[in-house]
ZAMARGU-4260 file (C-alpha; in steps of 0.2 Angstrom, whole numbers, plus 5000, padded with zeros to 4 digits):
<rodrens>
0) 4978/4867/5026 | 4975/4870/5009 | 4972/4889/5000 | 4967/4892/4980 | 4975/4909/4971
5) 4968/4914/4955 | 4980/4926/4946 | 4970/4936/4933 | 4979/4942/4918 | 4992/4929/4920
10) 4997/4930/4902 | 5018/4927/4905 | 5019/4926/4923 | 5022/4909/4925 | 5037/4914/4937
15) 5022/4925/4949 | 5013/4906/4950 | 5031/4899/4954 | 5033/4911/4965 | 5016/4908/4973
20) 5016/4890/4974 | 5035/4889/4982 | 5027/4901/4994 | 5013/4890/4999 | 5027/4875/5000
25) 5037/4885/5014 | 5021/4887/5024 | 5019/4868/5022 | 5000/4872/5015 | 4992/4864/5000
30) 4989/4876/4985 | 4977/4875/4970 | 4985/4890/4958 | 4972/4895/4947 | 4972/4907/4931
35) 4962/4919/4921 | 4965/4929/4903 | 4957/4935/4891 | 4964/4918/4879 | 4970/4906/4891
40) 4976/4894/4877 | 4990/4907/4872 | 4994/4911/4890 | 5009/4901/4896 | 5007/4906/4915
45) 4987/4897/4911 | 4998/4883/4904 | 5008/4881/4921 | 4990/4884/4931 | 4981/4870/4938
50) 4966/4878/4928 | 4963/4894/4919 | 4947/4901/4916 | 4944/4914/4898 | 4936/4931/4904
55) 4931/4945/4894 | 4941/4961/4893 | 4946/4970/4910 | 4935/4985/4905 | 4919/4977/4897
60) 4906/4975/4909 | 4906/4957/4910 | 4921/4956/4916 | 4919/4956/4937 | 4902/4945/4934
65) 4915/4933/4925 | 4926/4934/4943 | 4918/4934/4954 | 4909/4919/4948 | 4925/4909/4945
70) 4928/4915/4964 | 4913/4907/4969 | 4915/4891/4959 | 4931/4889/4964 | 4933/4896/4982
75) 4945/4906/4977 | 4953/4913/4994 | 4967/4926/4987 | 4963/4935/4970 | 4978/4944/4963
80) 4980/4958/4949 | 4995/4959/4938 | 4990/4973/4925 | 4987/4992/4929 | 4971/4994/4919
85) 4960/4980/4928 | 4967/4988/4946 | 4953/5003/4946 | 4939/4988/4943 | 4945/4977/4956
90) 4946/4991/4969 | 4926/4996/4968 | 4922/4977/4973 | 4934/4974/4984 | 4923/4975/4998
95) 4912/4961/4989 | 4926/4949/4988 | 4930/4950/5005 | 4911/4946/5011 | 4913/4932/4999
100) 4927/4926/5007 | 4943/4930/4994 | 4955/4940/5000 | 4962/4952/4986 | 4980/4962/4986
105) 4973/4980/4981 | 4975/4996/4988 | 4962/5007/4991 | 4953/5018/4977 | 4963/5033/4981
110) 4981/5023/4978 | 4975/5016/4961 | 4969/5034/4958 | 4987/5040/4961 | 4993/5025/4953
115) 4984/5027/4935 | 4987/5045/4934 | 5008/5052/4934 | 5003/5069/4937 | 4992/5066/4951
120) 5007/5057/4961 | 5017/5070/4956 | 5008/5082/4967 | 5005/5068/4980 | 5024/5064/4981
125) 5029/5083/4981 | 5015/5085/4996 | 5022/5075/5005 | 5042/5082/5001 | 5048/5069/4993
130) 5058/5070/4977 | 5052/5069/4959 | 5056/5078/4943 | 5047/5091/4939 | 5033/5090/4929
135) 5019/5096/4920 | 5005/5096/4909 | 5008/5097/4892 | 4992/5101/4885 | 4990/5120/4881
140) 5008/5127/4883 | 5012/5141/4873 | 5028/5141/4863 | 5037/5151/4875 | 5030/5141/4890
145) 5038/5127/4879 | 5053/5134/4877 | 5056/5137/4895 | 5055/5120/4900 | 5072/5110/4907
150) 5077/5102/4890 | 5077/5087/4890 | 5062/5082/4893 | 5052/5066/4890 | 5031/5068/4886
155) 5022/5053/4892 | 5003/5047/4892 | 4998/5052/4912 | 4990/5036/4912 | 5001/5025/4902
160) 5012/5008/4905 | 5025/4997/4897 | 5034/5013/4891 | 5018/5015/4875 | 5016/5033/4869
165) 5034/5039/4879 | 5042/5052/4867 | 5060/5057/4873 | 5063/5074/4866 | 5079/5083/4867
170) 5072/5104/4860 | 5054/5112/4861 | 5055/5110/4843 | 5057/5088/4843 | 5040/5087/4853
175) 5027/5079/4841 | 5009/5087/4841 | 5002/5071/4847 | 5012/5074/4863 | 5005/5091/4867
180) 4988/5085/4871 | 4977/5083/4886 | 4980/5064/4891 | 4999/5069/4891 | 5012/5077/4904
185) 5030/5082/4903 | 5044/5078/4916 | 5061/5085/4918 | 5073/5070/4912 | 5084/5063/4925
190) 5100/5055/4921 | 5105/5040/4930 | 5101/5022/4933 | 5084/5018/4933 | 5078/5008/4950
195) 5061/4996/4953 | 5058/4998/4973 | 5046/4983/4978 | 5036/4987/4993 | 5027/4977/5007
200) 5013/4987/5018 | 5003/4978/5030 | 4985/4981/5034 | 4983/4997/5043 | 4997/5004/5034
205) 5013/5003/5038 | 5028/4997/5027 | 5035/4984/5034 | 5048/4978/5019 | 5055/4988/5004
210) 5069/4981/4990 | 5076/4991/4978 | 5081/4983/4961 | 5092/4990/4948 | 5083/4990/4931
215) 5099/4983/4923 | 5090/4979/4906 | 5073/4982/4902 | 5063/4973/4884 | 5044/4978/4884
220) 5044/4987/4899 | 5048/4971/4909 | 5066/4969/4920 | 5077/4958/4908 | 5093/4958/4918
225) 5092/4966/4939 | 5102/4969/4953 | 5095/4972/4972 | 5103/4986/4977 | 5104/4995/4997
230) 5099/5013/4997 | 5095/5018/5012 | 5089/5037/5007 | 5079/5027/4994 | 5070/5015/5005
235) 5067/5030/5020 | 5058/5039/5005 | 5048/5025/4998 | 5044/5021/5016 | 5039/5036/5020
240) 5027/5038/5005 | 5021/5020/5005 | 5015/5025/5022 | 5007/5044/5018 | 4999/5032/5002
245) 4978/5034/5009 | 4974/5016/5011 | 4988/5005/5003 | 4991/4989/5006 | 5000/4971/4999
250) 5013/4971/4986 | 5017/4986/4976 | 5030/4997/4969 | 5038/5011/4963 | 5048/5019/4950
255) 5064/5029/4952 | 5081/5036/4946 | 5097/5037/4956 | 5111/5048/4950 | 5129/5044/4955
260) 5129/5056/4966 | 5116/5049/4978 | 5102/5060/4971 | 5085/5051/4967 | 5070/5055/4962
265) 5052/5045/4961 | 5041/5046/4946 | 5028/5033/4945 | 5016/5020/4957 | 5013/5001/4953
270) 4997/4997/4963 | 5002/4978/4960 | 5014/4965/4959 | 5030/4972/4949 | 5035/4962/4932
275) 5054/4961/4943 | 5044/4954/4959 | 5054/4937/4955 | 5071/4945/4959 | 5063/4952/4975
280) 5055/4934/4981 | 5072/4925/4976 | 5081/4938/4985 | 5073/4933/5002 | 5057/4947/5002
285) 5041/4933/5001 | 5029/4944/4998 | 5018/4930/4990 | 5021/4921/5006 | 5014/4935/5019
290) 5000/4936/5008 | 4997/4918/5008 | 4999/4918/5027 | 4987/4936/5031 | 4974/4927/5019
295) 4974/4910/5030 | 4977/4919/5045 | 4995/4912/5048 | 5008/4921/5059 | 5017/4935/5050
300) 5032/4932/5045 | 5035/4950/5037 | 5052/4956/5037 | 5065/4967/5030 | 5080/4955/5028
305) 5085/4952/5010 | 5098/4950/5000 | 5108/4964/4991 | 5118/4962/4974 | 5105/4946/4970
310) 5103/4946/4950 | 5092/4940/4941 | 5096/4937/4922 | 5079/4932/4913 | 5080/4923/4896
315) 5067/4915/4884 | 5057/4899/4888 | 5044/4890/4879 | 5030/4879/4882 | 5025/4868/4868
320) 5006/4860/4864 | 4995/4855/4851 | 4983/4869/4844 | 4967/4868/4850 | 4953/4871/4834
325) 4944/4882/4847 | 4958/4892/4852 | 4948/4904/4865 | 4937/4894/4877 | 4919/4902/4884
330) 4921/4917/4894 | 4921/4912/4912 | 4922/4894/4909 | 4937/4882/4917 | 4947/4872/4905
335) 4961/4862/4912 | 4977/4864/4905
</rodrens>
């Protein structure tokens, strides 16, 4: 049996492939790992690909043509996203993909929706009582609405990622101009240690798995240094929201801060594979693996039984290669590598 994965965006995520190809290994199934970004020759996950293909820019309109003709070319089977801003693209022609014969780990529009916008899952998550911080919109508060606000706060973009435009300020009068704006919200700031929680939901909708990791160190907005963690209260409530979540499905994830005293609260929805999933694979929780085995048609081997207080400890790697004089490669077209 033999299944082809492209993995768009790859840029670093030679450890997703790893991850990918260990999973196909397991099933005792042959896998062709393909990759796509934007300039494969300075991707190392493109490097560790058995072929990467150069596409445009996630939001350019060339884009999807670009994919879905590398699907066609190559068979592709299982399409997977790694990047918040391609998710929203993905999710419109998901239906096309699936006629065509790739299966694709996305949620439905409404999940990226609530994914791609923190005040919107805010509401969502307070709808359906679970806890989060409060929050707001920043845009047009008056300085006395300002001043009434649970210092500290942190203003964030309600779309951002990676942490980019996050301003943590400690009094109405620290809060930069630039923060009060439409595109931003403010959130009550939460002390405590600040938790991944990697979730599994099956077609039809229901969670079947769910792994909390302790964010130990963060560079870049990636997990540098994490710890799986058991909390039951935490999973219920991830459970419980993955489930309320209309149309989710395949590997996602969520944010979340958990004070000493048990206390937690969830602040933001990764429609995708996590940048900690590694932890979470090594840790027993295959989520690569069931998506390899629903794509193929496989028994399900979905479960909950992972291994708690598994670390993970990243560190710098490096892949070497002669320049190439045409350092970007046609949009679309294959280059082996």
């Amino acid at each position: 049996m033999r299944i082809t994965i492209l993995v768009s965006a790859a840029g670093r995520r030679n450890k997703l492939i790893a991850c990918l190809r260990e999973s196909a290994q397991r099933l005792g199934v042959e896998a062709v790992v393909l990759a796509a970004d934007m300039n494969p020759s300075m991707s190392p996950a493109c490097h560790c690909a058995d072929a990467a293909f150069a596409v445009p820019h996630c939001k350019s309109e060339a884009f999807l043509p670009a994919i879905k003709s590398i699907c066609k070319a190559q068979n592709v089977n299982l399409l997977i996203p790694t990047i918040d801003t391609e998710l929203s693209a993905y999710a419109g022609e998901k239906a096309w993909f699936e006629n065509n014969g790739t299966h694709l780990n996305i949620s439905a529009p409404e999940v990226i929706d609530l994914a791609r916008d923190k005040m919107l899952f805010h509401r969502f998550l307070e709808q359906h009582n679970v806890p989060s911080p409060a929050t707001g919109e920043a845009a047009g508060l008056t300085p006395q609405q300002l001043a009434l606000l649970p210092w500290p706060c942190i203003f964030k973009p309600r779309d951002g990622s990676r942490s980019v435009g996050i301003v943590r300020a400690k009094s109405p009068d620290s809060v930069p101009d630039f923060a009060l704006t439409e595109n931003y919200i403010w959130q009550e700031c939460w002390r405590g240690k600040e938790f991944t929680v990697n979730f599994f939901t099956e077609r039809g909708g229901r969670c079947r798995c769910v792994v909390p990791h302790e964010r130990a160190e963060v560079r870049d907005g990636e997990v540098a240094k994490g710890i799986t963690r058991r909390i039951a209260a935490l999973e219920d409530a991830v459970r419980r929201m993955a489930e309320a979540l209309p149309g989710a499905y395949g590997a996602q994830c969520a944010q979340a801060i958990v004070r000493g005293d048990g206390q937690f609260v969830l602040f933001e929805l990764n429609a995708r594979f996590g940048g900690g999933y590694p932890l979470v694979d090594n840790a027993g929780a295959h989520f690569a693996q069931w998506l390899i085995e629903e794509t193929l048609g496989l028994p399900s081997t979905v479960n909950n039984d992972w291994k708690e207080n598994r670390v993970m400890l990243r560190y710098d790697d490096a892949i070497f290669i002669d320049a190439d004089t045409n350092s970007k490669a046609p949009q679309g077209s294959a280059t082996k590598v």
